[in-house]
C-alpha positions, -999 to +999 in steps of 0.1 A: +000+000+000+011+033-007+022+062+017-002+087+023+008+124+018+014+133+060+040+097+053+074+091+048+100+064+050+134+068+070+167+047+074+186+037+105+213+053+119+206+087+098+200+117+116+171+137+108+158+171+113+125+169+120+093+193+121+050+184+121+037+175+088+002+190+079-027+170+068-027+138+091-055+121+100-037+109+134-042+132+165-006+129+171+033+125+150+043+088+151+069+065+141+060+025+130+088+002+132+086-028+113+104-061+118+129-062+147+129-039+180+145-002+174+160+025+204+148+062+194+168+089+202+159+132+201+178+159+205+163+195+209+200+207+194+220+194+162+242+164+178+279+167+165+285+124+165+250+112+164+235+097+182+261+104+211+247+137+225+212+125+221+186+116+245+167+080+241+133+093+242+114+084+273+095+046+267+116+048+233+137+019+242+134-016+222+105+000+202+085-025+176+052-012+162+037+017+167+050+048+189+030+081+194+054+114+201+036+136+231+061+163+211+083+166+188+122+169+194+142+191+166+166+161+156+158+119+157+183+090+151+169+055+151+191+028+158+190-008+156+181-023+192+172-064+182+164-081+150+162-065+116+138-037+110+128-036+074+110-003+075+104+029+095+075+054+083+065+081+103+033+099+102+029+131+107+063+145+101+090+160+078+122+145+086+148+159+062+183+141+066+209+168+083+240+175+069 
């Protein structure tokens, strides 16, 4: 099935500036992480050796499925916790890889 508009696809172990996306149907930003478990990490500031100087986001350890942001942090890194993830879409959100 195709992404919606509000959708986009990310990698592991990129950082990525992030910002909310209009036109979701969700009430809040999320991330889906399909296939293994993942560790999330947010940083209000531009990390300079991602994702050392990041925070893992509170609950956002050993994440499969679904997760719901209460906010959204200026910078995420996703990282590999178990397993093999095959895909990570978030909805609800820019993320534009940082340089």
């Amino acid at each position: 099935m195709p992404l919606r508009d509000y959708q986009s696809q990310i990698n592991l172990a990129k950082l990525y500036e992030v910002r909310a996306k209009g036109g979701s149907e969700q009430l809040s930003p999320s991330i889906e992480i399909i296939g293994g478990t993942a560790d999330i990490y947010v940083s209000q500031t531009k990390p300079v050796s991602a994702p050392t100087g990041m925070t893992k986001i509170e609950n956002g350890a050993g994440i499969v499925g679904t997760f719901g942001f209460q906010y959204l942090p200026n910078y995420l890194w996703v990282a590999q916790a178990t397993g093999t993830t095959t895909s990570i879409v978030v909805s609800g959100i820019e993320a534009i890889e940082a340089v």
